[in-house]
N, C-alpha and C positions, 0 to 999 in steps of 0.2 A: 576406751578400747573400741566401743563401736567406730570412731574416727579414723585409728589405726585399723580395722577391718578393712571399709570402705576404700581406703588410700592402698592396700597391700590387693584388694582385687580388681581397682581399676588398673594398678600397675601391671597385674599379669594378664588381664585382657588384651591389656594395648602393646601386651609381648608376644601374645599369640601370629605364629607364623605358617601358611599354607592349608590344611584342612585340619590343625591341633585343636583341642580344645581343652578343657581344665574344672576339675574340680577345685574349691577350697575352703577348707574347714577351719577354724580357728577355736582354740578351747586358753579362757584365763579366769582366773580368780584374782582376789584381792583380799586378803585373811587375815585373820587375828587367832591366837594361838595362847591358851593357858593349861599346864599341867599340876595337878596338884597332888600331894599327897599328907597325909598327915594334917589336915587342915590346913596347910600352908602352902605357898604359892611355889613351886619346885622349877617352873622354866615357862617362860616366855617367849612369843616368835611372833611374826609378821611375815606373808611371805603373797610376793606381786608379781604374777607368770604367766607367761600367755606363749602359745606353739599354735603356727599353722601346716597347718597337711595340705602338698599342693600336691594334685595329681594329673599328669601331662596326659592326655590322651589323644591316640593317631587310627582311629580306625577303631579296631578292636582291641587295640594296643593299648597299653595304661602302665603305668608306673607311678610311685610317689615316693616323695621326700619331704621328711617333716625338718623343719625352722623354729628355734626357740629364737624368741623377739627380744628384742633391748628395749624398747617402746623408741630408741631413736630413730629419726625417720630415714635416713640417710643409709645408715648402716642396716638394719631392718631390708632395704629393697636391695642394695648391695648383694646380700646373702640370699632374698629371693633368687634374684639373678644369676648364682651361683646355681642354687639348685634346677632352674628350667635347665641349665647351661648343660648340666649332669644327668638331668633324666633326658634328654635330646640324644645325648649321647650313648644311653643304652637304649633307648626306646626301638630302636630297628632291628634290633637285636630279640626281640621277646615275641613270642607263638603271641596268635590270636587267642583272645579271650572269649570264649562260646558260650558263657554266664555273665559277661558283662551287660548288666542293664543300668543305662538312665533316664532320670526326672526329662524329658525333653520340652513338656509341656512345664515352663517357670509359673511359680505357686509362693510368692514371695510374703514374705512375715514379719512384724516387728511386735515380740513379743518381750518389753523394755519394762520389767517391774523391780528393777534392782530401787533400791531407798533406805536410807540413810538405816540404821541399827542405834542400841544404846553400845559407847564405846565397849570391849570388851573388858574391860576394868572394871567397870561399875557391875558388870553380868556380874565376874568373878570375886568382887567386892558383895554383894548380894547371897553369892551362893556360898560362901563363905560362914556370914553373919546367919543366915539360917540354918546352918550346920554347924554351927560353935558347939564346943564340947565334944563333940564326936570324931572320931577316926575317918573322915572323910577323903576318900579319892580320887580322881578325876580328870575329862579333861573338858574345858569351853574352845568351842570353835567359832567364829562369826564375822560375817563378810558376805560378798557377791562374789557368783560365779557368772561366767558368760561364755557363752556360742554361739557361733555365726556362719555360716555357707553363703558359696558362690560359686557358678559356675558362666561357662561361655554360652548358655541359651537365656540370660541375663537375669538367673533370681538370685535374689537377697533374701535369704534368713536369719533375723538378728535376736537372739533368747536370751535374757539375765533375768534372776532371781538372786536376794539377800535374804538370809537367814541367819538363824543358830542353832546351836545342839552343846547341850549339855550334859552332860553323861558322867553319872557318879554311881559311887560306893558308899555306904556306909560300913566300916566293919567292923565286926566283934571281937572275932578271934579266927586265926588261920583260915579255913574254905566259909567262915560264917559271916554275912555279908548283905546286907541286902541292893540291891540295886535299881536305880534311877533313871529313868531319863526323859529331858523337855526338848524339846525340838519346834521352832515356829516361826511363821515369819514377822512377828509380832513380841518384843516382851512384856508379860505381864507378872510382875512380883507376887500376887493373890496366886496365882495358878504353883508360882514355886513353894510360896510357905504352904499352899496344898498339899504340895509334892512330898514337900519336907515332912509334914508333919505325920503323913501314912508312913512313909520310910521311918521314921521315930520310932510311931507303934508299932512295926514289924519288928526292930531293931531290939527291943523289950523282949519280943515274942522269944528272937535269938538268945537271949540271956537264959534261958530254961533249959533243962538237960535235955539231950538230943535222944529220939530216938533211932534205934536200926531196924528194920521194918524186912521182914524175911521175903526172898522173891516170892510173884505172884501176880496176880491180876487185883487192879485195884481201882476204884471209882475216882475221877481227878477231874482237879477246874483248873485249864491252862488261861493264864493269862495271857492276854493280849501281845508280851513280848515274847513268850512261847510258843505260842501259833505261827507268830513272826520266825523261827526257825525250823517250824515245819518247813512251813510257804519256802522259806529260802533255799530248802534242799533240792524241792522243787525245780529253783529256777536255772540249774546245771542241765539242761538239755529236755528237760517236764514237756518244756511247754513250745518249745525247736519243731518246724514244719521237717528241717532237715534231718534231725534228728528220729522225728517219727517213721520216714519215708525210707529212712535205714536201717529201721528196727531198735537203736539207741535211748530210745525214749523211756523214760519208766513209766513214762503213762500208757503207753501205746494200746495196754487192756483196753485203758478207759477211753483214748482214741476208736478201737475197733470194735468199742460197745461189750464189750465180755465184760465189765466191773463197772460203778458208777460209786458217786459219794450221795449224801444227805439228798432228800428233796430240801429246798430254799438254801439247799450251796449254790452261791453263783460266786464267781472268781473270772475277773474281767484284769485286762493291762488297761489303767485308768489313766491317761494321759493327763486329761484337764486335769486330774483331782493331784498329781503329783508334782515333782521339781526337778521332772528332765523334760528337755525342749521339745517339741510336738515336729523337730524334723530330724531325719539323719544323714550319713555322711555321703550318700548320693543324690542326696536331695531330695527325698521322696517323704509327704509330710504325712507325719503319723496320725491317727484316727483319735477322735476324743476316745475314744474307748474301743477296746477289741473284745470280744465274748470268749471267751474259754470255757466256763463249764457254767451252764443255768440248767436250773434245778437239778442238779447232780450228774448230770451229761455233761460229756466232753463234746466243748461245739467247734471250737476252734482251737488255732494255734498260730504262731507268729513266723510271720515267711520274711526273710529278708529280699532286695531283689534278685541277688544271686538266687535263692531257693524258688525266687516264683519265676525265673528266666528257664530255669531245671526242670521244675515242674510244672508250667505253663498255668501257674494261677496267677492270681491280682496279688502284690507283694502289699503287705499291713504296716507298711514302714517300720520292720523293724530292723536293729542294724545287723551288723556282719555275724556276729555271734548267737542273736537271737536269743537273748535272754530278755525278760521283761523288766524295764525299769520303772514302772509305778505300779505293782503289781496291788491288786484291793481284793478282798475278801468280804464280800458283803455283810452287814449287821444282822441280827435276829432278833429276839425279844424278850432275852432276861433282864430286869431291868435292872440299872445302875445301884448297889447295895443288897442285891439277895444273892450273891453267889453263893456266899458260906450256907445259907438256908438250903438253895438249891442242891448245894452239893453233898448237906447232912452229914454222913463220913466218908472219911477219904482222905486224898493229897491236895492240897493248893501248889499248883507249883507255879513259880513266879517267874524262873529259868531255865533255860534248855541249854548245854553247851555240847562242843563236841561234835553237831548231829552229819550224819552220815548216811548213806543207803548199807545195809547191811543181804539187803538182796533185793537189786535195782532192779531182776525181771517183775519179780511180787511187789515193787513198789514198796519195801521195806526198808524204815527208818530205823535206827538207833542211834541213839545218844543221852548224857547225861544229865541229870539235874544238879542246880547251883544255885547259890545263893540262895535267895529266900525261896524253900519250899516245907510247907508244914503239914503237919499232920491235923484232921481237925472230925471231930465228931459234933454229933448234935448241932452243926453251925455253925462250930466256936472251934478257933484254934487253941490247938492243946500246948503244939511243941513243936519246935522243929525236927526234919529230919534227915538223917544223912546219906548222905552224896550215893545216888543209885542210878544203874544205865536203865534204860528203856527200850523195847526192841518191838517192834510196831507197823504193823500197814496202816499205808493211805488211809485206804477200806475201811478197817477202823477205827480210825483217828475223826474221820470228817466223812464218811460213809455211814454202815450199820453203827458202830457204838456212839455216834454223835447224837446227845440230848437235846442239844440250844448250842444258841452264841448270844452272849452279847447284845443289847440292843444298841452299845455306844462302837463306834469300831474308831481304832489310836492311829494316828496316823505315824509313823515311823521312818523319818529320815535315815538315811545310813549316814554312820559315824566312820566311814571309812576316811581316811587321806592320804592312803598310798599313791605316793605322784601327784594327785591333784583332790580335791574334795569331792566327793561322789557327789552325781544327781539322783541314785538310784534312792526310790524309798517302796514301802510296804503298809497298807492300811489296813489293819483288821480286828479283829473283835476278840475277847475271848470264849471259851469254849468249853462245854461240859461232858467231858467221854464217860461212859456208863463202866469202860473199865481200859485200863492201860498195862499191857504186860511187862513186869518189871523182871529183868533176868538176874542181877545182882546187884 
């Protein structure tokens, strides 16, 4: 793919005609694909795609058209040629752009760790074998993804990473469930029959009569995949320069200093630490890290260059929507097996679904719990319990009722593959709230 990159931007270099210039991005994977349900292997796929985004520019003029690629090289430039052919042709036609800003100074990269994986068969031959007997459901993902840019001031940014993600079920009965997931760029079988064998003992826990737990305020330890769904409600406009400057932000309290979370919350866009590329679609190369809130202050927020062309700051490379994609939640210091100690009585909740703002000026979440969340006294899980919303601020979530996090924090790729396999992931820890208000 990189080969195919390089050959698709010298071609449109050496098409450029009078003062044009050209952006161009290119996004491909190469995938392996297993569904399972029932223990058994339910559908299979492979899927090899790659689309470049050329964008013709004349001044302040811009337009673009995206090309899905055949990998043949003849036809491939063919269709490029088509599309310069097309955006030439309206480009005299479109207003200036007074937000257009680009990379002018080239800042060029090869950041090339894509490498070989265990086939996807043996993962789901594995995942299998340590789930025998049980109601297991699922899906294995695993391959390389690739990114590349180019423009006419002549950089080269070339990004691959290979990984997996595995992501299951175990189930009991109807909404009873617990859920899984490994994600690495690495497989190690120790780390699964790990995985396995805590999903087991939860799995037990499920077999005991459920309880229904009347609304109320209640002391809970969110695991690590739960805070993962705070953070993610978050990342719809939270953490937007454009967004704050509009008044759209649900943070904007904690922007304009009226609200703060925890001392020793810090919440950065972790660039190095994740698995999207350190550059975006104008070129402009992202910072190993951007600060958003240390020690409970909101420090920053993410400006794409449109936002920083608007509002005349230094643009943090983020891209056009300005959502975070390696978003990290720094660790704290409960250490790895006293949670249940730590949290004496209360909820373990293992999942969040659902979660939403329920009143985005206050920063207010609600959403539901699922699958594995128990009830648990004295340290020791009692029972599970059933399926209740939650309705909650920031504030108190990761603010005043935050006790601890976590000293280990998970790293969390997304299991998304709408269109293509996401880069986007989330690292973070879990969490001990002193109390979470349950409405039903």
């Amino acid at each position: 793919m990189r080969a195919c990159f390089d050959t698709i931007a010298d071609h449109v270099q050496s098409a450029l005609s009078g003062n044009e210039g050209f952006t161009l991005g290119l996004s491909g994977e190469r995938s392996d694909f297993a569904r399972l349900n029932e223990a058994r292997v339910r559908q299979l796929g492979s899927v090899q795609q790659c689309t470049a985004k050329i964008r013709l520019i004349d001044g302040q003029r811009h337009a673009s058209f995206e090309v899905t690629l055949s990998g043949v090289r003849n036809s491939d430039l063919a269709r490029i040629d088509q599309a310069m052919a097309s955006l030439r042709d309206v480009l005299p036609h479109l207003p200036d752009d007074p937000h257009l800003l680009l990379n002018e100074t080239p800042s060029s990269s090869n950041d090339d760790l894509a490498r070989a994986l265990p086939d996807a068969a043996g993962m789901v031959d594995a995942l299998l074998q340590e789930g025998r007997g049980t109601d297991l459901v699922g899906i294995v993902a695993s391959g390389s993804v690739y990114r590349g840019f180019a423009n006419h001031f002549g950089q080269r940014n070339w990004f691959s990473r290979s990984s997996f993600n595995l992501d299951w079920c175990l189930v009991h009965d109807a909404d009873k469930a617990v859920k899984v997931n490994l994600a690495d760029f690495e497989f190690d079988r120790t780390t699964l029959q790990q995985r396995m064998a805590d999903a087991r003992r939860q799995l037990e826990v499920m077999r005991r009569p459920s309880r229904t737990i009347t609304p109320g305020t209640y002391r809970a330890w969110l695991t690590p995949s739960a805070v993962s769904e705070v953070l993610g409600v978050l990342k719809w406009g939270g953490f937007s320069l454009k967004s704050i400057k509009t008044g759209h932000s649900p943070l904007r309290r904690f922007w304009g200093g009226e609200d703060s979370l925890a001392d020793g919350v810090h919440i950065t866009e972790d660039v190095a630490g994740g698995i999207a590329p350190d550059f975006q679609g104008d070129g402009f190369r992202r910072p190993a890290q951007v600060k958003l809130f240390e020690n409970g202050q909101m420090v920053g927020a993410l400006a794409s260059p449109r936002s920083a062309q608007e509002y005349g700051v230094p643009t943090t490379g983020a891209a056009a929507n300005e959502l975070p994609g390696s978003l990290a939640l720094s660790a704290g210091d409960i250490a790895t097996g006293t949670e249940l100690a730590r949290l004496d009585t209360g909820l373990f909740i293992g999942n969040l679904w659902y979660t939403n703002f329920s009143d985005r000026t206050a920063c207010r979440i609600t959403g539901m719990t699922r699958f594995a969340t128990f009830w648990v006294e004295d340290g020791e899980i009692v029972c599970p319990v059933n399926v209740m919303r939650f309705d909650e601020t920031l504030g108190q979530l990761l603010g005043a009722g935050l006790e601890g996090l976590s000293a280990t924090a998970d790293f969390q790729p997304s299991n998304m593959t709408y269109l293509q396999r996401s880069t986007q992931s989330v690292r973070c820890p879990g969490a001990l709230i002193s109390g979470i208000r349950f409405t039903l």
